[in-house]
C-alpha positions in Angstrom: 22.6 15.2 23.1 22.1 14.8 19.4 18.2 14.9 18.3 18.8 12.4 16.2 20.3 10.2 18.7 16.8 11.1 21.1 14.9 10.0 18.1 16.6 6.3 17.7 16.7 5.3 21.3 12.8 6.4 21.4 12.0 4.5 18.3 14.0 1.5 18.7 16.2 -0.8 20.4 19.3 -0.9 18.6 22.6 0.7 19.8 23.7 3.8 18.6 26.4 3.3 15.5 29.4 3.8 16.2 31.9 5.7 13.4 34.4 3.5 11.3 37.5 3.2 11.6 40.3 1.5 10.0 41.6 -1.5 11.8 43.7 -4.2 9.8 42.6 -7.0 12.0 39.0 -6.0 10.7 39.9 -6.2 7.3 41.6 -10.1 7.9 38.0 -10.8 9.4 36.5 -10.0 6.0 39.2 -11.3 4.1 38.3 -15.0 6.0 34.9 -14.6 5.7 34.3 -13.1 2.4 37.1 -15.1 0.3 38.0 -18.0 2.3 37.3 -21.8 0.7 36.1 -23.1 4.1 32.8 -25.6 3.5 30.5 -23.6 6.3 31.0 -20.6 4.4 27.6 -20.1 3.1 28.0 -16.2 1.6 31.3 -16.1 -0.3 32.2 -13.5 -2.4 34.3 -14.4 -5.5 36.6 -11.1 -5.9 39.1 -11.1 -9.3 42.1 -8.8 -8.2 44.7 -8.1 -10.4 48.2 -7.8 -9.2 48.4 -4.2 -7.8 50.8 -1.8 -9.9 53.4 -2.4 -7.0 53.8 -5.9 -7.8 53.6 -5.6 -11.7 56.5 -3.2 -11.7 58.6 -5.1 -9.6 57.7 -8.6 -11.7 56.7 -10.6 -7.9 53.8 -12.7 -7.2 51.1 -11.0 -6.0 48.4 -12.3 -3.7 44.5 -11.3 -3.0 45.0 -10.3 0.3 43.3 -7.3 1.5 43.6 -4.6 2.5 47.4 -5.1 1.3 48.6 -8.2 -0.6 51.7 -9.4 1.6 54.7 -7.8 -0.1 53.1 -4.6 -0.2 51.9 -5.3 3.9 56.1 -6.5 4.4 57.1 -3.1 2.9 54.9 -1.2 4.1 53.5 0.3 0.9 50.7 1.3 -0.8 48.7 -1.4 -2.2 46.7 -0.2 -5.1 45.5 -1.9 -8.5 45.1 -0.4 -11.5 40.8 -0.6 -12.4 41.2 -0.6 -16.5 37.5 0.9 -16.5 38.4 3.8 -14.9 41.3 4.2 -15.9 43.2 5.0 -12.5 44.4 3.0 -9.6 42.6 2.4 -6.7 43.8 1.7 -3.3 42.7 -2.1 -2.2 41.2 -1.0 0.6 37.9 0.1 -1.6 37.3 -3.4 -1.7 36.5 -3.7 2.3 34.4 -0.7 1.9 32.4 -2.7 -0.3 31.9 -5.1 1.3 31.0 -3.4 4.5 28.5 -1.2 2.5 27.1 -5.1 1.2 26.6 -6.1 4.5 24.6 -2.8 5.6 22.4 -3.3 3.0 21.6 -6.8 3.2 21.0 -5.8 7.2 18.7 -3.1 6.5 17.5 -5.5 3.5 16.1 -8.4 6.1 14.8 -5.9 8.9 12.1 -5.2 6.0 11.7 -8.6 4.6 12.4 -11.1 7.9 9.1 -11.1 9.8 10.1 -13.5 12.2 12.3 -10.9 13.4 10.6 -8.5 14.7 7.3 -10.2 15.6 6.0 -8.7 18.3 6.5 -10.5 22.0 3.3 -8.7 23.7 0.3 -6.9 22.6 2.5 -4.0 25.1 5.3 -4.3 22.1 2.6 -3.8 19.1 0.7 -1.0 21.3 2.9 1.4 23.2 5.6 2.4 20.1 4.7 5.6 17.6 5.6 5.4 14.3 7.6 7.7 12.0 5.0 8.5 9.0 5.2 11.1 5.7 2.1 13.0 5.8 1.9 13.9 2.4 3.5 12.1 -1.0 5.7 15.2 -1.1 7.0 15.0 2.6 10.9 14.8 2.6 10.8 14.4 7.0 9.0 11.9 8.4 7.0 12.7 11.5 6.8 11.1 14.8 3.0 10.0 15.5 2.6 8.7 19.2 0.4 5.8 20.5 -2.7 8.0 21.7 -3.0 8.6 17.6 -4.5 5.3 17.4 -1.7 4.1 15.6 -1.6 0.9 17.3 -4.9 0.2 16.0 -3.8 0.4 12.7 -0.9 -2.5 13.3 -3.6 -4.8 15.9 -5.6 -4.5 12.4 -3.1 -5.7 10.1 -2.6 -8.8 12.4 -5.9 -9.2 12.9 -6.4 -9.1 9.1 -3.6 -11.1 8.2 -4.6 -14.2 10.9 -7.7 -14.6 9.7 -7.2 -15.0 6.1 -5.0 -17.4 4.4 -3.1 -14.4 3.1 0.7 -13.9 3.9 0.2 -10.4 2.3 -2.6 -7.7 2.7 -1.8 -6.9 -0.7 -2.6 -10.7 -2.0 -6.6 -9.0 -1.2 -6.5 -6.0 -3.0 -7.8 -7.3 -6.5 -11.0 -9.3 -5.2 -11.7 -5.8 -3.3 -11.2 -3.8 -5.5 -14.5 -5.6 -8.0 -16.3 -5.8 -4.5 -16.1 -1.9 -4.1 -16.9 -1.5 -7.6 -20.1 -3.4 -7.6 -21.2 -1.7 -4.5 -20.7 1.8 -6.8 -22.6 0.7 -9.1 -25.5 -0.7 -7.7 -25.9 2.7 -5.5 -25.9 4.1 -8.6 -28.7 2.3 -9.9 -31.0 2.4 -7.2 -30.2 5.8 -7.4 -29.6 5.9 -3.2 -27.2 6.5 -1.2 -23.6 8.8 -1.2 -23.9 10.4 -4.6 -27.8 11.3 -4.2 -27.2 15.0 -4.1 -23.9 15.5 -5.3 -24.6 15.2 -9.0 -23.0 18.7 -9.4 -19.3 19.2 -9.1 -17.5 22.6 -8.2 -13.6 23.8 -7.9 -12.4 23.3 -5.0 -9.2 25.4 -5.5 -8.9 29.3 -6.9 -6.1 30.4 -9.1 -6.4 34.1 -8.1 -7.2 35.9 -5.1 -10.6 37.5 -4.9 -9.8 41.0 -5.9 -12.7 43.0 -4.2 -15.6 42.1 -1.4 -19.2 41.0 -1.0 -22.1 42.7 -1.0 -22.5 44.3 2.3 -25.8 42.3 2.6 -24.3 38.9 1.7 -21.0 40.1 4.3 -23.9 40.1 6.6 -25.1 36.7 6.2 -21.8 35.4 6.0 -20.5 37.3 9.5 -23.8 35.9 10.8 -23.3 32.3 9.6 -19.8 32.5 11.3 -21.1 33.4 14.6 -23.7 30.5 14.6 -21.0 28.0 13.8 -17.4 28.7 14.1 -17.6 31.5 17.3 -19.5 29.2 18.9 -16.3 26.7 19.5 -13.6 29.1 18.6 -14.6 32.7 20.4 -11.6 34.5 18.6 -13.3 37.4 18.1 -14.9 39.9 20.2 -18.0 40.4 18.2 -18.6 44.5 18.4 -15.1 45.3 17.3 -15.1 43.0 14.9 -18.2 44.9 13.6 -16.4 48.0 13.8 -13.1 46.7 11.5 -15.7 45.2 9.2 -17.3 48.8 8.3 -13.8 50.5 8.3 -12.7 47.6 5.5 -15.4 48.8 3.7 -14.9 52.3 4.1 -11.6 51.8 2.6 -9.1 51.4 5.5 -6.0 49.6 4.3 -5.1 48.5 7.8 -3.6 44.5 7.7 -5.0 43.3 10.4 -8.6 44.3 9.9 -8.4 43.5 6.0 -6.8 39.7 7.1 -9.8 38.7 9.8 -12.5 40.5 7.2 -11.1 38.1 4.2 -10.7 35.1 6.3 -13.8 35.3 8.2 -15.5 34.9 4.8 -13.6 32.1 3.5 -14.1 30.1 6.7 -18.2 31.0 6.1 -17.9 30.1 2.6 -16.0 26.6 3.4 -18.6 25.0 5.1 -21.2 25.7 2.0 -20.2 23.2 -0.5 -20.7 25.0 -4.0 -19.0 27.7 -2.6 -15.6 26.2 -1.8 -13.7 27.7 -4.8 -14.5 31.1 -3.8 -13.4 30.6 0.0 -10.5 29.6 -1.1 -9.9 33.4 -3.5 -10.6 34.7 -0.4 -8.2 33.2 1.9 -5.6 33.6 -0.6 -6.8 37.7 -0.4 -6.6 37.6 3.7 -2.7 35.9 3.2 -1.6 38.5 1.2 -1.7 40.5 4.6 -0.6 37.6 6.8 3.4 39.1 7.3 2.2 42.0 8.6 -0.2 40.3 10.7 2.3 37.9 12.2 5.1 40.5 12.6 3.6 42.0 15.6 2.9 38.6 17.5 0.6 40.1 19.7 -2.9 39.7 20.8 -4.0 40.6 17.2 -1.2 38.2 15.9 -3.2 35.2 17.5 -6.4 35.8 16.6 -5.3 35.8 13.0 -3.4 32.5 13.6 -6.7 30.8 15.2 -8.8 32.2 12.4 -6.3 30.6 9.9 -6.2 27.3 11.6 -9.8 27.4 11.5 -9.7 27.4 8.1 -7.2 24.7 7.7 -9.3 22.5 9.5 -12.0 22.6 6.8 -9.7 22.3 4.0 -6.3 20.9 3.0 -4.8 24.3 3.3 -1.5 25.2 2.6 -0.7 25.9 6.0 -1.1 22.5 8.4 -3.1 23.2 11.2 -0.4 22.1 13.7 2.4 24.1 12.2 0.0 27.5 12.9 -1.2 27.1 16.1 2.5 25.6 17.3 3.4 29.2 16.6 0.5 30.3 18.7 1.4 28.8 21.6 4.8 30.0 21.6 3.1 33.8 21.2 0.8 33.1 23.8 4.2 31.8 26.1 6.3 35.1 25.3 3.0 37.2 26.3 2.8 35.3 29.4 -1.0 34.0 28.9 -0.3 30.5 30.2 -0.3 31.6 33.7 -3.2 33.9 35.5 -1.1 35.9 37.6 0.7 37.3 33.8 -2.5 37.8 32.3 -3.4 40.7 34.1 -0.1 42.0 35.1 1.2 45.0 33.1 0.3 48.9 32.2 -3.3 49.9 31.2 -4.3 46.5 30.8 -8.5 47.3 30.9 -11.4 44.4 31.4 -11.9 43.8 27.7 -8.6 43.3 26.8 -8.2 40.8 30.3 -11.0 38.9 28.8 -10.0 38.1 25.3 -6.6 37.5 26.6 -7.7 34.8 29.0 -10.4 33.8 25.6 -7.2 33.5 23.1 -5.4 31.4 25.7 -7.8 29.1 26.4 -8.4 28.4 22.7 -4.7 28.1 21.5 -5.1 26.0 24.6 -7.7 23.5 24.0 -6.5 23.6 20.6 -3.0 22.4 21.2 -4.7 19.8 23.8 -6.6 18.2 21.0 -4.1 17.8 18.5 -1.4 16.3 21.1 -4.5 13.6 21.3 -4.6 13.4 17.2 -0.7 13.3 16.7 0.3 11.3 19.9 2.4 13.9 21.1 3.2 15.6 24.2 1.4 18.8 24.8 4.0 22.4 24.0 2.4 24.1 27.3 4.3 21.4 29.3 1.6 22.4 32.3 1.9 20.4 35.2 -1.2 17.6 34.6 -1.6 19.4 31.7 -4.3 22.1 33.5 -4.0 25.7 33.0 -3.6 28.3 36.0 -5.9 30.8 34.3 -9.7 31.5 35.0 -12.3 31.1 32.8 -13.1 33.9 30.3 -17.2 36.0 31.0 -19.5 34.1 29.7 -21.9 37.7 28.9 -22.3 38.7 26.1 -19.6 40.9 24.1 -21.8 43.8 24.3 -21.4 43.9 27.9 -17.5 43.6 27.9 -16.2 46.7 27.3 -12.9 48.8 28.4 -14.5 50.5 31.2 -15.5 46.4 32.8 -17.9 44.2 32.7 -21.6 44.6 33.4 -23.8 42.0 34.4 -26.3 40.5 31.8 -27.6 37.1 30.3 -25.3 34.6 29.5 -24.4 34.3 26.0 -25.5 30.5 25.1 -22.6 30.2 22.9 -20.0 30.9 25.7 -21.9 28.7 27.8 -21.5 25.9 25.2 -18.2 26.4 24.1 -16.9 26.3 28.0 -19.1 23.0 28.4 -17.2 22.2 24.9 -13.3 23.0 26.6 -14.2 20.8 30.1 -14.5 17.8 28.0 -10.5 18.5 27.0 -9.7 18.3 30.6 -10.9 14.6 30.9 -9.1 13.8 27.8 -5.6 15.2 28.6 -5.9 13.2 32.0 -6.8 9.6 29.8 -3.9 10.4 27.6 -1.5 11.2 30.3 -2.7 8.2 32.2 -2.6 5.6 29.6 -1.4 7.0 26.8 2.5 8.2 28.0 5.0 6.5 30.7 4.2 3.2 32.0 2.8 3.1 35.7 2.3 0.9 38.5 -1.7 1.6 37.9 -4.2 0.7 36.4 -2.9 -2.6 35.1 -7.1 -3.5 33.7 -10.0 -1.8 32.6 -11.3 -2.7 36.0 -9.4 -0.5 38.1 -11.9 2.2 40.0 -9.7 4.8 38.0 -11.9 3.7 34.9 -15.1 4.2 36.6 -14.1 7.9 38.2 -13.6 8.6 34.3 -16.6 7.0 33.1 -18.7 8.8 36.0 -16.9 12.3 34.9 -18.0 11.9 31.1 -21.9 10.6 32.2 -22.0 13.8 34.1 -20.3 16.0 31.7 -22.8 14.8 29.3 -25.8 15.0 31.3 -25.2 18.4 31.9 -24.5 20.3 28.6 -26.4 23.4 28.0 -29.7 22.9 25.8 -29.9 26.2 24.3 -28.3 25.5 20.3 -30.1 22.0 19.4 -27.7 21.0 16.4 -24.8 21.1 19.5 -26.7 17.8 21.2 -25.4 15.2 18.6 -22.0 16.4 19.2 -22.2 16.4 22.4 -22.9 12.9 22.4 -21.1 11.9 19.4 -17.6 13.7 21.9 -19.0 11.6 24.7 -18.5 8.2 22.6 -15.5 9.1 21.3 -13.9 9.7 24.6 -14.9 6.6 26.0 -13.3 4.9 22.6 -10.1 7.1 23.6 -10.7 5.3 27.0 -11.3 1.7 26.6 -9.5 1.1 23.1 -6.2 -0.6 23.4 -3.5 1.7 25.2 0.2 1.0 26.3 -0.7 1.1 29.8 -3.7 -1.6 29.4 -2.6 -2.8 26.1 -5.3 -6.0 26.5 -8.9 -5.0 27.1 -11.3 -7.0 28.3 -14.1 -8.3 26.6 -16.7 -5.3 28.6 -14.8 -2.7 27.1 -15.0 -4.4 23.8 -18.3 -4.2 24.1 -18.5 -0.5 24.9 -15.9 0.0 22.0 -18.2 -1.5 19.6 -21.7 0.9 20.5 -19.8 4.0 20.9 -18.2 3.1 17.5 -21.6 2.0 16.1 -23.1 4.8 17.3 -20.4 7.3 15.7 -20.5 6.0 12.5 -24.2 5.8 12.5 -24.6 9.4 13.8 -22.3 10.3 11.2 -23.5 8.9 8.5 -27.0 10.6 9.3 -25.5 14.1 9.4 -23.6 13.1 5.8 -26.8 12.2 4.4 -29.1 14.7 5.7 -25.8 17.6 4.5 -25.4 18.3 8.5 -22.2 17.5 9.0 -19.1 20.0 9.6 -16.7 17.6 7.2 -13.4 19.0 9.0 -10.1 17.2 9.5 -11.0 16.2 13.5 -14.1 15.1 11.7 -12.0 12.5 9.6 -10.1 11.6 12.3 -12.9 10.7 14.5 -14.2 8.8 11.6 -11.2 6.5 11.2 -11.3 5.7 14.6 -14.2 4.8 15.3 -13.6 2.5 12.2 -10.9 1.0 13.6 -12.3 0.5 16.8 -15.1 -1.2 15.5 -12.8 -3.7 13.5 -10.6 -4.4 16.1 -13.3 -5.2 18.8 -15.3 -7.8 16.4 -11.7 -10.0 17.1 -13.2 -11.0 20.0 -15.5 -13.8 20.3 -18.4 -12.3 22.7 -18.4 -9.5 20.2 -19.6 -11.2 17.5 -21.9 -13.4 19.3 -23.5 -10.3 20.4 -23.9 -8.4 17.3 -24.0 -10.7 14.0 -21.9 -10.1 10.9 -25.0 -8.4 9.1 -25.0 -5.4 11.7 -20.9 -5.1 11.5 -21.3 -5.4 7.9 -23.8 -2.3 8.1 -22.2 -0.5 10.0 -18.7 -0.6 8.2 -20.3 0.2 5.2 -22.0 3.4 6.7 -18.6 4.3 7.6 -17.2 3.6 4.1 -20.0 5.6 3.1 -19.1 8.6 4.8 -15.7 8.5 3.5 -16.5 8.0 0.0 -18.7 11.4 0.5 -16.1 13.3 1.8 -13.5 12.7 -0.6 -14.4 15.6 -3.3 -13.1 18.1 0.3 -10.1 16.0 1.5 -8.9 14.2 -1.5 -6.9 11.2 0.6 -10.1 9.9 2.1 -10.7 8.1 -1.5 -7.2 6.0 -0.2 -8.5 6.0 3.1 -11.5 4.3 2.1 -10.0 1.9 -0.3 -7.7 0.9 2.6 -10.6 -0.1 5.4 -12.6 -2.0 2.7 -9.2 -4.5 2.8 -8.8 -4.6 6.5 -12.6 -4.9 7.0 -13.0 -7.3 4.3 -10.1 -9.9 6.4 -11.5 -8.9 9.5 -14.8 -10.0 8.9 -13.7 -13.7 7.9 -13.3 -13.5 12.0 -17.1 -14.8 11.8 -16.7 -17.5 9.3 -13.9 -19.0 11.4 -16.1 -18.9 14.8 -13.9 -19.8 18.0 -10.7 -19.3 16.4 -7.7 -18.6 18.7 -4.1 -18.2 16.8 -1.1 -18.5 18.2 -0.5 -15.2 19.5 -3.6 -13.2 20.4 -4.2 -9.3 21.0 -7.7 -10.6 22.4 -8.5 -11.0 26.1 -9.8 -14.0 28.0 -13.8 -14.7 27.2 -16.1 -14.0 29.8 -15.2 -17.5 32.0 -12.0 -15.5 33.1 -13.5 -11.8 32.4 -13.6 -9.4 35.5 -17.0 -7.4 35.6 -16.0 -4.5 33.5 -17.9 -0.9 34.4 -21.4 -0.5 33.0 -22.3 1.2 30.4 -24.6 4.1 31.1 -28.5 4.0 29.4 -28.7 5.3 26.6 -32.3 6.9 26.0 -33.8 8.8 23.3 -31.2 11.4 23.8 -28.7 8.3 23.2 -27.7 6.9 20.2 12.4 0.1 17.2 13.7 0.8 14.2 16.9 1.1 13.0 17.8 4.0 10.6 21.0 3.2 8.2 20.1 6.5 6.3 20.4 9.8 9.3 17.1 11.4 9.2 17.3 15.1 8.0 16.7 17.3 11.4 17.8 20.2 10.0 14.2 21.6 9.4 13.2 20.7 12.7 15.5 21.7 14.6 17.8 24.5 12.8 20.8 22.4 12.5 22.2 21.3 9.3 21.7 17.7 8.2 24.1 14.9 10.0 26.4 13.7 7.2 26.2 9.9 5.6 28.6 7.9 7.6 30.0 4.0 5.9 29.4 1.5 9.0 30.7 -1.6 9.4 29.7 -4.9 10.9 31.7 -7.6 12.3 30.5 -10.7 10.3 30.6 -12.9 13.4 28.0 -10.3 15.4 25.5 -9.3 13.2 23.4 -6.1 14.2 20.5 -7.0 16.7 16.8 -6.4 14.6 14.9 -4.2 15.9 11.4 -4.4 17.0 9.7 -2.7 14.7 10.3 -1.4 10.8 11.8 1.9 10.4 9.8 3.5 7.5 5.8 1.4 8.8 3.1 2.3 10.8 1.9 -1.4 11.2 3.7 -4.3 12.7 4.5 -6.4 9.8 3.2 -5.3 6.7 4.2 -7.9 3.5 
């Protein structure tokens, strides 16, 4: 089956195409319709034909019929016309080509512009389709983003936004905004609070050259040291004592590719997370990429820790390699090694315990990895394990200095492979909530009553409860993963695309306490600004939005706290725009939505005519408590064939003419081919 075909019946609901042909009878149709005098023709087409050559040369009367005036269709000639500015003849049968090419575009020309069209039927229609986005302004291929992307919260927000405003258009907003977010600047800038208090300096962000040589040994130190504290303690890529080992032998002078790659890279991950250092992170990535063919040659063990250092990276920066296009090449490495099942990791020749270990380490990090960006993108996991849990035990948890090739002796666990298993558990609970109510549609749970919620709510209380205390920085994200699960749990989903009012409420503190946490860690230069950090930030922004549409929301918590709290988050992504440059538009983009959404308080109890919203408490089911919180708490229809080629090594399908029949117009789809929201103006 074509991909492209796959594509369109996932994205829409419109009938494959099928190829022209020529048919005569067709081209009577369109002669009726197109040039015909009748009274309930409401889109004629005045054509001027001049005879065609046949009938000039022969002196007859020549009539507009198409595709063949009638002597030339009683001979059975030819029927072309001489075109006097282009100075050739040209069969009549352009003419219904024309025509049919009109009526594609004026097709494609009222799936954009009739709204009425494709208005959604259910919240189920607005929530459970993805939506075909360009990443990037340069981006020639659109990609697929799936519902547990939180995509659907984008289009329940434009609805939302556009129902309770007067506006037809989002855009009709943009101007009073715009002054709004312009007086807010300026009066942080005068009280001399807020996001730009302690970013007065600027620094580049980019390097034009690789770094030529390396550190001091002493600064390597601190910089290998800051990398263990931070990054090794989610991403374990490296075993620790052979890393030291390739890190003396780089400065000894060995020109081996592998060591001089994980040297250079170590220290432009280091160097990413200190602000004024950026620029130089950056010369040194570009050093480690000179080496990266010879790296990735190999595709071995070594291969994939280079790959998870350099996605590492990516996460911290708008690299030049996306994050999803690396490790998708990891997995596919760790499947030809066999590392995705136990019983392959330790088969083979002179495999010793250290090399067991990091094996089953690598695979568990390309793992949880993978996991979390199917979550991000919406899409289906490339390990394709059966409830998306891998056969393979857990890596030691001892330090590295007790792994060697001779085994593993007993010691003290090392706290930051105690936290970073702790860390991977969580991923477990989250493949199941996307699998459950993120993918197909099944018979249960139809509410956010079912006990299924509550075995899920019980499983994140405990995981929370009982995360290792040893690193204290690792407590607020602990919690701040905690909230953002149950958000990822109670937010609108295909399979329960209407929430009730409880997990509204529990939407709206795990979102208030997100943005709130973050803001703190922005403020106070805590915060690890990556790309999963942005994410989690627009989430919890749209969450928070999208639950003040119901009425017991706002009753509960008054405009002046949503107001707060949306500015903290607008905050946050103002400060983070100097690192990932689109947050600027990301920003200017909530302030609209959140600007229409809040009018939801001026206009009290109102209900519109089709509401995402559930019932209000006199027809709510008890929803599942939330747990205390202490101290510790706070169808689219493509005329243009998408280019696959890229994808998936074919060459691009070629641009075919289709026709309609006049008298059975094309069905519209149910959503817009090139949008991520439901009806944008």
């Amino acid at each position: 089956m074509n991909a492209a075909h796959i594509f369109r019946q996932g994205l829409g609901t419109v009938p494959p195409r099928a190829n022209p042909g020529f048919n005569p009878l067709m081209g009577q149709l369109a002669e009726v319709d197109d040039l015909s005098d009748a009274e309930g023709s409401e889109h004629r087409v005045a054509h001027t034909l001049t005879a065609c050559c046949r009938c000039r040369q022969r002196k007859t009367r020549c009539d507009p019929a198409l595709p063949r005036c009638l002597p030339c269709e009683r001979s059975g000639s030819i029927c072309e016309y001489l075109d006097a500015a282009k100075g050739r003849k040209i069969n009549r049968y352009y003419v219904i080509k024309l025509q049919d090419k009109v009526r594609a575009l004026e097709a494609e020309l009222d799936q954009y512009t009739d709204e009425a069209a494709d208005y959604p039927k259910s919240s189920e229609d607005i929530v459970r389709p993805g939506g075909m986005i360009r990443l990037s302004n340069n981006d020639e291929i659109p990609r697929y983003l799936g519902p547990s992307s939180g995509i659907a919260l984008t289009r329940l927000l434009m609805e939302e936004a556009k129902r309770f405003t007067d506006s037809k258009s989002i855009g009709e907003l943009i101007p009073e905004v715009r002054a709004r977010r312009q007086a807010r600047m300026q009066s942080i800038q005068m009280s001399g609070t807020g996001i730009l208090t302690g970013h007065k300096k600027s620094y580049p962000m980019v390097s034009e050259v690789p770094a030529e040589g390396l550190p001091k040994r002493v600064v390597a130190d601190k910089l290998i040291d800051a990398f263990y504290q931070k990054t090794q303690l989610s991403w374990p890529v490296l075993h620790e004592k052979d890393f030291q080992q390739d890190v003396d032998a780089v400065y000894n002078g060995d020109k081996d590719p592998y060591r001089n790659f994980i040297v250079r890279l170590v220290f432009g991950v280091s160097l990413q997370q200190m602000e004024q250092y950026v620029g130089l992170a950056d010369s040194y990535y570009m050093a480690a990429m000179q080496y990266f063919k010879d790296v990735v040659r190999p595709k071995d063990m070594r291969t994939l820790q280079c790959l998870v250092l350099l996605a590492t990276y990516s996460l911290h920066t708008p690299a030049r390699n996306p994050v999803y296009a690396v490790m998708g090449l990891a997995v596919r490495i760790c499947q030809q090694e066999g590392l995705a099942e136990e019983k392959t990791i330790t088969a083979g020749y002179n495999l010793d315990s250290k090399t067991i270990d990091m094996r089953r380490r690598l695979v568990w990090i390309v793992a949880t990895f993978e996991f979390a960006l199917s979550q991000y993108m919406g899409r289906p996991s490339s390990f394709a394990k059966g409830g998306d849990r891998l056969d393979v035990d857990w890596f030691a948890t001892v330090k590295d200095e007790n792994i060697t090739a001779n085994g593993i002796t007993a010691g003290p666990d090392d706290y930051r492979k105690t936290n970073t298993v702790h860390m991977y558990k969580l991923r477990a609970i989250e493949c199941e909530i996307r699998r459950t109510l993120y993918e197909r549609k099944r018979p249960e749970p139809v509410n956010d009553t079912h006990p299924w919620y509550q075995s899920i709510d019980k499983r994140l209380d405990e995981w929370v409860k009982s995360r290792p205390e040893e690193v204290a920085w690792t407590k607020a994200w602990y919690f701040a993963a905690y909230h953002q699960s149950r958000l990822f749990l109670y937010r609108p989903s295909p399979q329960v695309p209407k929430p009730s009012v409880g997990a509204a409420q529990i939407c709206f503190d795990s979102a208030a306490f997100v943005l709130s946490l973050y803001k703190k860690q922005i403020d106070t230069s805590a915060a690890d600004v990556t790309w999963m950090f942005l994410l989690n930030l627009s989430t919890a922004l749209n969450t928070l939005l999208w639950s003040i549409s119901y009425p017991d929301v706002r009753q509960a918590h008054g405009r002046e706290e949503a107001d707060k709290l949306i500015n903290s988050g607008l905050d946050s992504l103002d400060s983070c725009s100097a690192r990932w440059p689109g947050a600027a538009a990301t920003a200017q983009l909530y302030t609209i939505l959140s600007k229409a959404c809040l009018q939801s308080y001026e206009n009290g109890q109102f209900n519109p005519l089709f509401s995402f919203a559930s019932p209000s408490n006199g027809t709510d089911m008890a929803s599942p408590p939330m747990p205390s919180q202490g101290a510790d708490g706070q169808s689219q229809l493509q005329f243009l064939n998408p280019q696959f080629g890229w994808a998936f090594d074919s060459p691009p399908e070629s641009m075919n003419a289709y026709t309609f029949d006049p008298n059975f117009p094309p069905p519209q789809p149910a959503f817009r081919s090139n949008s991520i929201f439901c009806n944008p103006a």
